[in-house]
C-alpha positions as CSV (number, residue, x, y, z in Angstrom):
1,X,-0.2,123.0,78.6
2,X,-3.4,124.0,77.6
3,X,-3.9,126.7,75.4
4,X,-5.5,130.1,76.7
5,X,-8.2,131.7,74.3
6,X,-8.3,135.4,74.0
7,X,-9.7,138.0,72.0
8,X,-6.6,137.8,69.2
9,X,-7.5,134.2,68.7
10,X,-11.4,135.4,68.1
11,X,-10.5,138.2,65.9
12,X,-8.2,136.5,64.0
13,X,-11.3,133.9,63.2
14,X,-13.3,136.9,62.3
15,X,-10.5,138.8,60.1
16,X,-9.4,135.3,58.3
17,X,-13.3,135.2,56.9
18,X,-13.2,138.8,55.5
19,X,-14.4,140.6,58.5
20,X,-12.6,144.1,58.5
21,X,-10.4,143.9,61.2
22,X,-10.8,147.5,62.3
23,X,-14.8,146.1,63.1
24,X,-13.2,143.1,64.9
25,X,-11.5,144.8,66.8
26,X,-14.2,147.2,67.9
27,X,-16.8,144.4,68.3
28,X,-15.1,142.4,70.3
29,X,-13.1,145.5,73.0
30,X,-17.2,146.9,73.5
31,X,-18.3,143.2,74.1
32,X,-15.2,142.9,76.9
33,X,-15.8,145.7,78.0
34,X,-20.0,145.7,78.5
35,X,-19.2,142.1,80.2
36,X,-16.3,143.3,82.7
37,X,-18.7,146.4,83.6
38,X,-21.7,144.0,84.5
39,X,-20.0,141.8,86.6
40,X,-18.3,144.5,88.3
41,X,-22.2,145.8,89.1
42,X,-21.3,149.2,87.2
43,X,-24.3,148.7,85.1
44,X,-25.0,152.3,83.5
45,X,-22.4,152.4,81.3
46,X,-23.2,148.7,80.3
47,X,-25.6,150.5,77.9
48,X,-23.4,152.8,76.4
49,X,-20.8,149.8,75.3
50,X,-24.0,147.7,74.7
51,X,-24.8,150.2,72.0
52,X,-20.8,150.8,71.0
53,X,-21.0,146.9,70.4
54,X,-24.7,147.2,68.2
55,X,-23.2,150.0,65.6
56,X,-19.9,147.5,64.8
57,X,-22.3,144.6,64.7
58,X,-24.5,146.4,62.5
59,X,-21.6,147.6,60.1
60,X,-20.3,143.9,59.7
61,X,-23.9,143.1,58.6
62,X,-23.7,146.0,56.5
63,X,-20.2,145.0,54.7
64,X,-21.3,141.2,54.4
65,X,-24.6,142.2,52.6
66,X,-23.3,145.1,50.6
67,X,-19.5,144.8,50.0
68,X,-18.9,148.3,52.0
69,X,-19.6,149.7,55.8
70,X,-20.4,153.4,57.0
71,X,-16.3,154.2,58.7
72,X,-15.8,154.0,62.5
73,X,-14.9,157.7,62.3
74,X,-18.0,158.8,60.1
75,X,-20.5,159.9,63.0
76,X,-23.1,160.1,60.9
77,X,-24.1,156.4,60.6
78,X,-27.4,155.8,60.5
79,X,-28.5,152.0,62.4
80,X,-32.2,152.4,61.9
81,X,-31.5,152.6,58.2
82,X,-29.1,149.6,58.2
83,X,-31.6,147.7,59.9
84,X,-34.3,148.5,58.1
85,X,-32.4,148.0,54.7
86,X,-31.0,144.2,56.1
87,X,-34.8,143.5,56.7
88,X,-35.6,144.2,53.0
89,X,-33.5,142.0,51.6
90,X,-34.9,139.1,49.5
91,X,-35.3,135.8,51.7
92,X,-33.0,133.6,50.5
93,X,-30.5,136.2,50.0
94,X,-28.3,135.8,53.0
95,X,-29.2,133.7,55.9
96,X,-32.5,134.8,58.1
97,X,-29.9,134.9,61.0
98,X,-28.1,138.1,59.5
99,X,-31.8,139.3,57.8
100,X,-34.0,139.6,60.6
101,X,-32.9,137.9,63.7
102,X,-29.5,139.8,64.4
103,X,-30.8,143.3,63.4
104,X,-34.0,142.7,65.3
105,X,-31.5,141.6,68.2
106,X,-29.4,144.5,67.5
107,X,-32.0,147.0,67.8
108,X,-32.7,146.3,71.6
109,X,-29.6,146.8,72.8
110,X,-29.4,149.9,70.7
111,X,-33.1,151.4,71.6
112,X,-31.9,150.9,75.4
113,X,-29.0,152.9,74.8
114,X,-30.7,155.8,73.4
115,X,-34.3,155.7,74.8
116,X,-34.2,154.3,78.2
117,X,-35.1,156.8,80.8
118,X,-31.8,155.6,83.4
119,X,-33.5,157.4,86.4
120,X,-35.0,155.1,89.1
121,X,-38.6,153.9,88.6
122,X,-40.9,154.9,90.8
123,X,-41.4,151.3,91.9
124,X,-38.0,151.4,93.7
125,X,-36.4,149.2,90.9
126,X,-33.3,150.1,89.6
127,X,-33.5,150.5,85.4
128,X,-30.1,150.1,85.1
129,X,-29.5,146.4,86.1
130,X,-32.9,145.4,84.6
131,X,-31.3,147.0,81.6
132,X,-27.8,145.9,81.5
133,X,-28.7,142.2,82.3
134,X,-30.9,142.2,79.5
135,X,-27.8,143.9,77.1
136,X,-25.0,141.2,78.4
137,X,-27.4,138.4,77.7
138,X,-28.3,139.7,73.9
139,X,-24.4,140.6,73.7
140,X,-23.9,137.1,74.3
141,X,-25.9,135.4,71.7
142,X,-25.4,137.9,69.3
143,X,-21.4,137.4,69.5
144,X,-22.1,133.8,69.9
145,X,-24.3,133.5,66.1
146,X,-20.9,135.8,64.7
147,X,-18.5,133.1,65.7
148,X,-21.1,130.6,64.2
149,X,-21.4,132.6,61.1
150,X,-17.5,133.6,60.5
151,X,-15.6,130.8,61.8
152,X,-17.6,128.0,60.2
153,X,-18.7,126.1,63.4
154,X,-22.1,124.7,65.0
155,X,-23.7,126.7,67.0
156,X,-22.4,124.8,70.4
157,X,-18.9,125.2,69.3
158,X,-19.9,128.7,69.1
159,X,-21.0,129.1,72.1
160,X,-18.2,127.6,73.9
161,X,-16.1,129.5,72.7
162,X,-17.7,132.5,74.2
163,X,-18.4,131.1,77.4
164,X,-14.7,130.8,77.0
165,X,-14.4,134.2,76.4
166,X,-16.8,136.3,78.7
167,X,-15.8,135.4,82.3
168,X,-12.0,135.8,81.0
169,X,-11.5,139.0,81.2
170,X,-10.8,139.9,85.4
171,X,-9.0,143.1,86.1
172,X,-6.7,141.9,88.7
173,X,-5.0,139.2,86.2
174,X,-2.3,139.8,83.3
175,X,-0.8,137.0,81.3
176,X,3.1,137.1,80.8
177,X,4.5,134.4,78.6
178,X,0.9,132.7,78.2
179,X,0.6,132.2,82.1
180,X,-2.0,134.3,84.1
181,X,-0.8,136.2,87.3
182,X,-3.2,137.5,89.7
183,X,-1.8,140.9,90.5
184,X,-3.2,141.0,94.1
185,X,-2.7,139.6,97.9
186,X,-5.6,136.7,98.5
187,X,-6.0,133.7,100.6
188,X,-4.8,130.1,98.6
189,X,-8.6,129.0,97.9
190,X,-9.5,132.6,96.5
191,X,-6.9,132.7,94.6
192,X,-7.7,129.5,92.8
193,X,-10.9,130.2,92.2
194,X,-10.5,133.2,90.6
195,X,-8.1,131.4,88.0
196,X,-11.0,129.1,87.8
197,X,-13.2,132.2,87.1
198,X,-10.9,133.7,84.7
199,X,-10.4,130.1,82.7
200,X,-14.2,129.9,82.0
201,X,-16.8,127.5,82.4
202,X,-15.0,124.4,81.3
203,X,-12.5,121.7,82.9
204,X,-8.7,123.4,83.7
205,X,-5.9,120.3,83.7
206,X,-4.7,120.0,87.9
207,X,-1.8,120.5,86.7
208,X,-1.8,123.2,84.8
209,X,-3.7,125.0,87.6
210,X,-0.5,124.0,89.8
211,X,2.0,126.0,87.3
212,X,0.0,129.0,87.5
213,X,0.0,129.3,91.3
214,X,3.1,130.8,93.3
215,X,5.7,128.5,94.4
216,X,4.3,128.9,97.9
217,X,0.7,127.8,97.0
218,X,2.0,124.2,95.0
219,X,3.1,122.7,97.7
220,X,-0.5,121.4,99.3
221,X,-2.8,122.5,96.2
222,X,-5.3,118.9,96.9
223,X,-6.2,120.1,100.2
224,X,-7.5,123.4,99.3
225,X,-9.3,122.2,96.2
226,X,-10.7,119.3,98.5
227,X,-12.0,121.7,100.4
228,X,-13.5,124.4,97.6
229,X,-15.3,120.7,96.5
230,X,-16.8,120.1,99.4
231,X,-18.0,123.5,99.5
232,X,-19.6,123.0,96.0
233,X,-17.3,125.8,94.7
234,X,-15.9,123.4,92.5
235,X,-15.9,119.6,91.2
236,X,-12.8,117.4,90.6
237,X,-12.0,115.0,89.0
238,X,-8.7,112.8,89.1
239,X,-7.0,115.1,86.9
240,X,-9.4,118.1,86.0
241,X,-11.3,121.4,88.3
242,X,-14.3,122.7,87.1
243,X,-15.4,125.9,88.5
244,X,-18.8,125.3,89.6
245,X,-22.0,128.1,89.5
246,X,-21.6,128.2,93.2
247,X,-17.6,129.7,93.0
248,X,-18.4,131.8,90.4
249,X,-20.7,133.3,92.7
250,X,-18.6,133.6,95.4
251,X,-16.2,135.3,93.1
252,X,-18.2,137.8,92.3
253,X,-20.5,138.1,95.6
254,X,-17.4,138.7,97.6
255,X,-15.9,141.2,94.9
256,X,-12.6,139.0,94.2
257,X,-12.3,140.6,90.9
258,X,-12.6,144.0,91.7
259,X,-10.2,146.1,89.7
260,X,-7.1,147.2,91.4
C-alpha cells in the first residue's frame, strides 16, 4: 500500500538535519493551519497563522546562522532585527536563499499581519482574501525552499512533497491504522473525491483507493470513477486516479470539506 505522508514524516526530515524540533513543530502546525483556514474561506485569521508561521521561520534562520534562536516563550522577539541581521551577513556565508530571499519572503507575510488595515476597501474588495491568498502562496514556497534546504533534495522533490502536504489536511478525515476515514454521510462520487483531495495532487493506486472506501462503496467503484472522468473531475488510468483541478474545485466549491 502506498505510504501516506504527514506532518511527522516532514518534521522528522527537519529535526534529523538539526532543526530544533520545538520550531518544527511550530512551523509546520501554523503552515496546516493557515492552509486548512484558506480553503475553508475563513481568510482573516489566515494572517494571524501567516505571521505565527514567519516568527518560527525566522528563528530557524536565526539558529542555522548563529547556533542559538530567541525561545517560543520569549515574547519579546524581535523579527525586524533578525531580518535585518540575516541580510548583513557576508555573501557567501550561507546560501542567498536563507540571506535575502527567505527573510525578504518572510517579511510580507509578517508586515500583513501587523500593518494591514483588515476593514473593507472602499472599492468593495475584500482585504482579507486579497491578503490571505497572497500569505498561502508565500507559505508555500517558503516551506517548500525548507524542505529543499533541510532534507537535502531538488527543489521539485521539494515541492512535491508539499503539494503532498497542503491539500492533506481536511477536517472531516482521521487516519486509524494508516487508512483515512471520512467521518461524514456523502454520496459514493463525493466521497471519493475528497480522498482524492485529501491524497494530494499526485496518482492514488485503484486499489488502494478501493481499501479505503466502505464495504458498501467497493462493490461498483469503476462506474463512479468512470463517471467523475467523464466529468473531468478526474483522470484514470488502468491502475491509477488523479484528482484533476476541476474535482478539487468541486471539493471545495460545494464545501465537501467543511469541518464537522
Amino acid at each position: 500500500m502506498l505510504k501516506v505522508l504527514d506532518l511527522s514524516a516532514v518534521e522528522e526530515g527537519f529535526v534529523n538535519a538539526g532543526v530544533p524540533g520545538e520550531l518544527a513543530r511550530e512551523l509546520l502546525d501554523a503552515f496546516v493551519e493557515a492552509k486548512r483556514r484558506f480553503h475553508l474561506g475563513d481568510f482573516r485569521p489566515n494572517a494571524v497563522e501567516g505571521g505565527r508561521f514567519s516568527e518560527a521561520a525566522l528563528r530557524i534562520l536565526e539558529w542555522q546562522t548563529t547556533g542559538v534562536y530567541t525561545l517560543l516563550s520569549n515574547p519579546k522577539f524581535k523579527a525586524d532585527s533578525v531580518i535585518t541581521s540575516l541580510g548583513q551577513l557576508a555573501a557567501g556565508s550561507f546560501p542567498e536563499s536563507v540571506r535575502l530571499h527567505l527573510p525578504r519572503a518572510l517579511r510580507v507575510i509578517y508586515d500583513i499581519r501587523n500593518k494591514r488595515n483588515t476593514a473593507h476597501l472602499s472599492d468593495g474588495i475584500d482585504p482579507n482574501i486579497q491578503d490571505a491568498t497572497v500569505v498561502v502562496s508565500v507559505l508555500d514556497w517558503v516551506l517548500a525552499e525548507f524542505v529543499r534546504l533541510f532534507h537535502s533534495v531538488s527543489a521539485s522533490d521539494a515541492q512535491q512533497t508539499i503539494d503532498a502536504l497542503v491539500r492533506r489536511e481536511v477536517p472531516m478525515i482521521q487516519v486509524f491504522d494508516g487508512k483515512p476515514r471520512v467521518l461524514k454521510t456523502l454520496s459514493q462520487a463525493e466521497h471519493v473525491l475528497v480522498l482524492l483531495y485529501w491524497w494530494g495532487d499526485r496518482p492514488l493506486d485503484r486499489k488502494t483507493l478501493s481499501s479505503w472506501l466502505t464495504p458498501s462503496m467497493r462493490r461498483n467503484p469503476g462506474r463512479v470513477l468512470s463517471a467523475l472522468h467523464a466529468d473531468f473531475a478526474v483522470t484514470l488510468t488502468e491502475t491509477a486516479v488523479h484528482i484533476t483541478q476541476v474535482g478539487m474545485r468541486r471539493v471545495e466549491d460545494e464545501k465537501l470539506i467543511a469541518p464537522l
